[in-house]
Z-matrix of the N, CA and C atoms (Angstrom, degrees):
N
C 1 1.452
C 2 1.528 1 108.68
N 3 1.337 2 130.44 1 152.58
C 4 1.339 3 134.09 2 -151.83
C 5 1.841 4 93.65 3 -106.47
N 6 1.391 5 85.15 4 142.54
C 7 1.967 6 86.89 5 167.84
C 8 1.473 7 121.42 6 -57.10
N 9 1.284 8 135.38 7 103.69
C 10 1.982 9 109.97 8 149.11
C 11 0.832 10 118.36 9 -103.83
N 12 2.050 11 85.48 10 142.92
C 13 1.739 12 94.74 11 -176.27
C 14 1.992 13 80.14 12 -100.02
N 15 1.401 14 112.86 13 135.36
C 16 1.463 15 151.49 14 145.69
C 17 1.653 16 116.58 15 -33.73
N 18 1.416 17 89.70 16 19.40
C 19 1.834 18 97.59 17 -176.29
C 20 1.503 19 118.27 18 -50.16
N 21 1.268 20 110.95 19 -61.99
C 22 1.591 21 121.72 20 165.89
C 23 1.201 22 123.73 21 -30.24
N 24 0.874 23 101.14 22 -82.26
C 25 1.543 24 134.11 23 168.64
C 26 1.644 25 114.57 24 -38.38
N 27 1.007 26 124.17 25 -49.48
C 28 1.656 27 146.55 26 -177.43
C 29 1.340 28 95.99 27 -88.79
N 30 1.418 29 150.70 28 -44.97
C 31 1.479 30 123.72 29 173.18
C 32 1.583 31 101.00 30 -101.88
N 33 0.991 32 131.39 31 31.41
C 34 1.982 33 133.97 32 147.64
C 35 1.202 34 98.36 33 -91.72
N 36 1.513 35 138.19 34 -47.31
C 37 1.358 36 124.95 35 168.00
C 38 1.370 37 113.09 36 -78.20
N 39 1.105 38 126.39 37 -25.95
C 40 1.833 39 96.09 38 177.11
C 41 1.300 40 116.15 39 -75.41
N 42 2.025 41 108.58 40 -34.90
C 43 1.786 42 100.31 41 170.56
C 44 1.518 43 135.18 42 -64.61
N 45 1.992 44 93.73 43 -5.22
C 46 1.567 45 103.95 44 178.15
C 47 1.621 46 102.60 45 -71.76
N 48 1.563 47 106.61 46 -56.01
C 49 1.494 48 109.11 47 173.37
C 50 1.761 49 128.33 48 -42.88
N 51 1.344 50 113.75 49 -43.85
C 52 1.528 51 141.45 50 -175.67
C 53 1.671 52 94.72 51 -71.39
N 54 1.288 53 125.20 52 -13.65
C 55 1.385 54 110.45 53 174.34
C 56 1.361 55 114.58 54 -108.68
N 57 1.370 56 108.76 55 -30.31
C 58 1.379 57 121.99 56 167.32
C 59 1.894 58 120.08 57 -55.03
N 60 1.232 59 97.37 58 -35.80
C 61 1.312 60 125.14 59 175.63
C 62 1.772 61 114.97 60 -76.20
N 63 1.226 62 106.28 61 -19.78
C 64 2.083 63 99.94 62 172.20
C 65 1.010 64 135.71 63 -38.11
N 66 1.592 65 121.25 64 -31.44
C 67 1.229 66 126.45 65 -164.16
C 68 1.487 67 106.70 66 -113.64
N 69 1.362 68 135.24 67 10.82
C 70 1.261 69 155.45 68 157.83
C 71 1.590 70 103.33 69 -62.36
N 72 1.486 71 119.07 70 134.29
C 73 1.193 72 137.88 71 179.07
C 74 1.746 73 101.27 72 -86.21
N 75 1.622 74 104.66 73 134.50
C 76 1.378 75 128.06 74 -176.30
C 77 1.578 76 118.70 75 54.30
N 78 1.521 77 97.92 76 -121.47
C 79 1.661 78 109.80 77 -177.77
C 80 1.771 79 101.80 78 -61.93
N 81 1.019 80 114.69 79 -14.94
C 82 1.451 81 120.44 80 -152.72
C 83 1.837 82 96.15 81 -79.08
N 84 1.358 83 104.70 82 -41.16
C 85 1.922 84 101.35 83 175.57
C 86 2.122 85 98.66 84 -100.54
N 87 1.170 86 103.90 85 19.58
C 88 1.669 87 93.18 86 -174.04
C 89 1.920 88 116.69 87 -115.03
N 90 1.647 89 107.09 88 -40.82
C 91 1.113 90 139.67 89 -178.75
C 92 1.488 91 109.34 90 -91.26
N 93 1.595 92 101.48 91 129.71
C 94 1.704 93 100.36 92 -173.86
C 95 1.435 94 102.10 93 -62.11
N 96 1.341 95 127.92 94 -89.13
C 97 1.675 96 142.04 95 154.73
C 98 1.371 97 91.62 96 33.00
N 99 1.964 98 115.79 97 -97.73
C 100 1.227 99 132.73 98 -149.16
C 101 1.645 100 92.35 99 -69.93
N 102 0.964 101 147.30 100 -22.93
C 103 1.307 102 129.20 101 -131.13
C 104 1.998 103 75.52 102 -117.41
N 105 1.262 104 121.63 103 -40.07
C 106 1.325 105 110.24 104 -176.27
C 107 1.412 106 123.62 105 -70.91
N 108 1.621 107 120.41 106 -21.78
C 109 1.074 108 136.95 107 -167.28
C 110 1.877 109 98.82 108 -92.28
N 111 1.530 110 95.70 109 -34.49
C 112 1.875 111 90.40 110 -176.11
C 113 1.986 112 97.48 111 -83.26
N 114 0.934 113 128.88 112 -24.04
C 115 1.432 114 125.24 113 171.58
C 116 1.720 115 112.98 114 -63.48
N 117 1.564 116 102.72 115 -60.80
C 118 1.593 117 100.99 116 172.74
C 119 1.437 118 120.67 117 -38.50
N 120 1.778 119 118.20 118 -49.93
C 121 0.887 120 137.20 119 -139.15
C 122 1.891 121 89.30 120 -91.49
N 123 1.531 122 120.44 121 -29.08
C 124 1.078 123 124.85 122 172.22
C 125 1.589 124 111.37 123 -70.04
N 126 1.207 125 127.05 124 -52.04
C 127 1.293 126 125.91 125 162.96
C 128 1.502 127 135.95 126 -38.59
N 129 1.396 128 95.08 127 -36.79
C 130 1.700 129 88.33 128 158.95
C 131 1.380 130 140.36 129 -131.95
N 132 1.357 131 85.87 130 44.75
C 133 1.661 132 112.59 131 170.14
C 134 2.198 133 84.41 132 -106.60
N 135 0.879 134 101.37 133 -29.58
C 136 1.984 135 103.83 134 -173.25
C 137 1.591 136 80.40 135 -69.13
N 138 0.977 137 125.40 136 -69.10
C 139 1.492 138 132.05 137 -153.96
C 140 1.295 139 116.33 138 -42.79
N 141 1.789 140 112.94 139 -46.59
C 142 1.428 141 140.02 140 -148.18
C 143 1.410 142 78.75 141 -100.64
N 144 1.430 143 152.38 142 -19.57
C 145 1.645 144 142.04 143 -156.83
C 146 0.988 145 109.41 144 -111.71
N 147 1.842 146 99.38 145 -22.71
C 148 2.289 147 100.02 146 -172.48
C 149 1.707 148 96.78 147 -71.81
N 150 1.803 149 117.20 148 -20.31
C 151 1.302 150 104.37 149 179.61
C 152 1.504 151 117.81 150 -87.21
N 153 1.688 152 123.15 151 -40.70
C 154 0.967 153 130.73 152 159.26
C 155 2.016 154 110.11 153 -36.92
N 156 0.968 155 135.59 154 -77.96
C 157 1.189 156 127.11 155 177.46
C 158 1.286 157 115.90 156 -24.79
N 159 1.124 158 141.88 157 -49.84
C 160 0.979 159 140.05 158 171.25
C 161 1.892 160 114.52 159 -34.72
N 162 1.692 161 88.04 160 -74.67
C 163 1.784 162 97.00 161 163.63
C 164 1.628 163 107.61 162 -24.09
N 165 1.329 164 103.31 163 -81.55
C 166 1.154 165 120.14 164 -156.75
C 167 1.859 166 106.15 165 -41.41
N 168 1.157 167 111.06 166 -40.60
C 169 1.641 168 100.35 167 -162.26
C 170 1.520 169 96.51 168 -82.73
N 171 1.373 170 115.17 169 -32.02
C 172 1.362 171 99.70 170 170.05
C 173 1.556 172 142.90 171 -63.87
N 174 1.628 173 102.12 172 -17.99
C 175 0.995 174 120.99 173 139.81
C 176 1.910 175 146.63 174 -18.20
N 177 1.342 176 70.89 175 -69.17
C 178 1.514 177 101.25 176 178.27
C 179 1.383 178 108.05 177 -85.55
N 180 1.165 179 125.92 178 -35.02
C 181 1.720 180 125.89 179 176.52
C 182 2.021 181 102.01 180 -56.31
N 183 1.541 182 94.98 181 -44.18
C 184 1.599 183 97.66 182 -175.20
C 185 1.642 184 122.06 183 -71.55
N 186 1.701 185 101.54 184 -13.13
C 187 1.399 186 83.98 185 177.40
C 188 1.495 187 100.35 186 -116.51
N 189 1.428 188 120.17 187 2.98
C 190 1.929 189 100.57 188 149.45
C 191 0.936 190 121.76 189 -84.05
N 192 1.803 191 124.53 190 -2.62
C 193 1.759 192 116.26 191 166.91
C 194 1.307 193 99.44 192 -80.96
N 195 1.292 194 132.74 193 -57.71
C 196 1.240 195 127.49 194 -158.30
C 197 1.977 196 107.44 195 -63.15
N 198 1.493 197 113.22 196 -28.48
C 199 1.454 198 107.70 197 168.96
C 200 1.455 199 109.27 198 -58.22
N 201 1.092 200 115.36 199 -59.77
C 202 1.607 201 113.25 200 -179.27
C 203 1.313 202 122.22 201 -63.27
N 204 1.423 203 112.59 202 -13.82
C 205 1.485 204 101.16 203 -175.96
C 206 1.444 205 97.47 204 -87.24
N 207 1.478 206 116.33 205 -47.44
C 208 1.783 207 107.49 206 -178.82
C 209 1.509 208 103.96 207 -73.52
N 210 1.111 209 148.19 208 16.96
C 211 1.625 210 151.35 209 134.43
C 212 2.058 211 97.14 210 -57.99
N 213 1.093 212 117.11 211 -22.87
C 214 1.753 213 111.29 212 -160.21
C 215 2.223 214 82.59 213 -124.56
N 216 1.105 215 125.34 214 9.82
C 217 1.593 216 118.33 215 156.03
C 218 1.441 217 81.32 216 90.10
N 219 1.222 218 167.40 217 67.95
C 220 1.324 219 163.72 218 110.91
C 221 1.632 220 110.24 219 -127.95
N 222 1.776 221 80.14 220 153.23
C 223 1.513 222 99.41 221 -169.60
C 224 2.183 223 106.26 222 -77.13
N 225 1.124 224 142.21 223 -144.94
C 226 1.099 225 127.63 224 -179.06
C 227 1.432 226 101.30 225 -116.94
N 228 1.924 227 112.95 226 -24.92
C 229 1.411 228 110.32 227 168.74
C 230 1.627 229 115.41 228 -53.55
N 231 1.310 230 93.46 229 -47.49
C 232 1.891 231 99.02 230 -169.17
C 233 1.669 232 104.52 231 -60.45
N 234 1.442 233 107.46 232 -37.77
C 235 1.731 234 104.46 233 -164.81
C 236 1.443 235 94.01 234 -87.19
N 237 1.091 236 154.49 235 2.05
C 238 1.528 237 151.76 236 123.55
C 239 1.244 238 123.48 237 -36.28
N 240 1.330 239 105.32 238 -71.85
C 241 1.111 240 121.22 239 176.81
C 242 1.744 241 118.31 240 -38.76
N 243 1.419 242 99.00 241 -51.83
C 244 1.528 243 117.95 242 -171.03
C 245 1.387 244 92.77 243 -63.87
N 246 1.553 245 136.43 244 -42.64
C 247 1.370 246 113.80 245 -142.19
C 248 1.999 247 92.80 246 -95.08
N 249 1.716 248 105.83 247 -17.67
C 250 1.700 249 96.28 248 -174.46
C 251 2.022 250 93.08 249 -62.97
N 252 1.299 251 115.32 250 -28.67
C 253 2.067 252 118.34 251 -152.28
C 254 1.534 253 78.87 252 -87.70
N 255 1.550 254 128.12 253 -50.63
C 256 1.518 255 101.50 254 173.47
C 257 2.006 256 135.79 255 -59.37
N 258 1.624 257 104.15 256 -10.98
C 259 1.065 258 114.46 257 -150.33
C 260 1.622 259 145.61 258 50.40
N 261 1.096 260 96.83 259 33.02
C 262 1.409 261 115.74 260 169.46
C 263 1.560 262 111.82 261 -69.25
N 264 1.132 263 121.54 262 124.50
C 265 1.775 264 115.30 263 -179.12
C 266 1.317 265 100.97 264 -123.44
N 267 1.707 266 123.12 265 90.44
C 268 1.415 267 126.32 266 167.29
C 269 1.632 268 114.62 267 -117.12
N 270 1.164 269 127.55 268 116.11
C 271 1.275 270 100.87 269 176.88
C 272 1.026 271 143.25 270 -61.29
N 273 1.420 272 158.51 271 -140.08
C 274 1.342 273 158.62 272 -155.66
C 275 1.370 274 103.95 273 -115.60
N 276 1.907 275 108.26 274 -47.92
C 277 1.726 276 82.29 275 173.42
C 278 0.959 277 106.56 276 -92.05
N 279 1.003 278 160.05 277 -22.03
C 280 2.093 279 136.15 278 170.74
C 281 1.226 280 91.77 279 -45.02
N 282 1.398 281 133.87 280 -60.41
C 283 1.796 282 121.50 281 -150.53
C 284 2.081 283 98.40 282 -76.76
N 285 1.148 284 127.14 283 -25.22
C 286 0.965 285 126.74 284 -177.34
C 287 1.824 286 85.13 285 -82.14
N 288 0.907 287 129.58 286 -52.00
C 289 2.054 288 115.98 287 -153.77
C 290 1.914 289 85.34 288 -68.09
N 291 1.552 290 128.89 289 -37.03
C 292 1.024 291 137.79 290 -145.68
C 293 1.769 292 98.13 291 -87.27
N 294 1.344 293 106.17 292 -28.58
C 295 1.830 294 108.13 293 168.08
C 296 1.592 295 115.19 294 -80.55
N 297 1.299 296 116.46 295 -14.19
C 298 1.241 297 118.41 296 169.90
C 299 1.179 298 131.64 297 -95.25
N 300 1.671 299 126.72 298 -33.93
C 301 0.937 300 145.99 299 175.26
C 302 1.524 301 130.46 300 -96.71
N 303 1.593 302 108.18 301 -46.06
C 304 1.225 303 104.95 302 171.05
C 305 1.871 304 103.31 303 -125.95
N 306 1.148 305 102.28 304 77.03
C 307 1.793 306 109.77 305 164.09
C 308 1.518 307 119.89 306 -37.76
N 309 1.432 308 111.03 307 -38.46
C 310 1.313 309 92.28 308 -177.86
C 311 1.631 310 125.34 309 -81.73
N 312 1.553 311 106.28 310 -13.51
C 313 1.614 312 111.38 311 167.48
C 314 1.151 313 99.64 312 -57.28
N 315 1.593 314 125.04 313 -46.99
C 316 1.354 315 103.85 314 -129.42
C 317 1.565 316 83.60 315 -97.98
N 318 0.839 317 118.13 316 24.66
C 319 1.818 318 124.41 317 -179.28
C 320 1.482 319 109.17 318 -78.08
N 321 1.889 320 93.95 319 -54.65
C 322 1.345 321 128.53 320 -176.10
C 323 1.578 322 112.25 321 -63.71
N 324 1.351 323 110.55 322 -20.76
C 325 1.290 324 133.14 323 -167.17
C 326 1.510 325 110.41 324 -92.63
N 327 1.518 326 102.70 325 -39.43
C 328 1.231 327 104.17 326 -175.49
C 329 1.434 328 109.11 327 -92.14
N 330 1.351 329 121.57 328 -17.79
C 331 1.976 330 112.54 329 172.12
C 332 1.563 331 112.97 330 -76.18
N 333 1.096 332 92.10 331 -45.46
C 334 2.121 333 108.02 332 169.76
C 335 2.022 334 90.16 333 -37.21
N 336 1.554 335 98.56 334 -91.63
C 337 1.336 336 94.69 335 -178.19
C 338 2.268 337 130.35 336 -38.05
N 339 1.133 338 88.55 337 -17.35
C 340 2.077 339 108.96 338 -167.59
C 341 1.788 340 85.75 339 -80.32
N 342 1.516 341 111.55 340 -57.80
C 343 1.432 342 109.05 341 -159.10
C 344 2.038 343 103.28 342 -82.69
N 345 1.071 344 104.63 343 -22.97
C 346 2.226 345 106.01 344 174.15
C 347 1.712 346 78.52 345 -73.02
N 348 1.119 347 146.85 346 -70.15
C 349 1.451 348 133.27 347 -152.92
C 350 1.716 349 132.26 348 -67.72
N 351 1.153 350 80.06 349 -7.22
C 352 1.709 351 102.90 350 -177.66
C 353 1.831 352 87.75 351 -98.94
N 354 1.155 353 115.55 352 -36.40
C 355 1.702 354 96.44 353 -151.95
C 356 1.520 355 96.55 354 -81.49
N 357 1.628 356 116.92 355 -35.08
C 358 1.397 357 130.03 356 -169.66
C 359 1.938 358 93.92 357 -70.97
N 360 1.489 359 107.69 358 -35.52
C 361 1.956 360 87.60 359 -174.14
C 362 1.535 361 101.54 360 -62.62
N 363 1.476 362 103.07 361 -37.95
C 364 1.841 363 101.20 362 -160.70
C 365 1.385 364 110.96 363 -61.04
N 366 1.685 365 109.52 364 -33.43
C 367 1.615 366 113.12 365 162.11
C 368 1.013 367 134.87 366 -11.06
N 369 1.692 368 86.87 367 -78.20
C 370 1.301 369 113.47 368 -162.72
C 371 1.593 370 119.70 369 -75.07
């Protein structure tokens, strides 16, 4: 069987890497070595963040509901709470875009949810 050398093939992947690599400071976009190890090393910090993001915005959805809800005298457990006993099904970002943008829904949103949470404690 005959030798191949992977020439083709082996500089389509290193110029894939070498482009990926441009915006790397010094040896890091110039040198195969550094420039392959700072690309890899970029890829799965991308990888590990497309899941983190997720976290993160949900995050942030929970603490502009919970600002607006204790702006309306409840904590964010109670105005949760209130909107599953009212049956309201909005998720976190509408009610978070909806405390920022349109206050007066979420006004409407938040007594709907104030008066299902009062009726379900007295229930119970």
């Amino acid at each position: 069987m005959p030798r191949v050398k992977s020439n083709v093939v082996r500089l389509k992947r290193k110029k894939q890497i070498m482009k990926h690599a441009k915006g790397a400071y010094g040896g890091r976009s110039k040198l195969w070595k550094a420039a392959k190890e700072t690309v890899e090393r970029g890829w799965r910090y991308a990888y590990r963040d497309r899941k983190n993001k997720k976290r993160d915005f949900r995050r942030l959805w929970i603490i502009r509901i919970n600002a607006a809800a204790r702006s309306h005298d409840m904590s964010y457990s109670v105005f949760i709470n209130g909107l599953h006993a009212a049956g309201i099904e909005v998720d976190r970002k509408v009610l978070a875009d909806l405390a920022v943008r349109e206050p007066e829904a979420f006004t409407a949103i938040a007594e709907l949810a104030r008066k299902a949470y009062e009726a379900n404690k007295s229930a119970a």
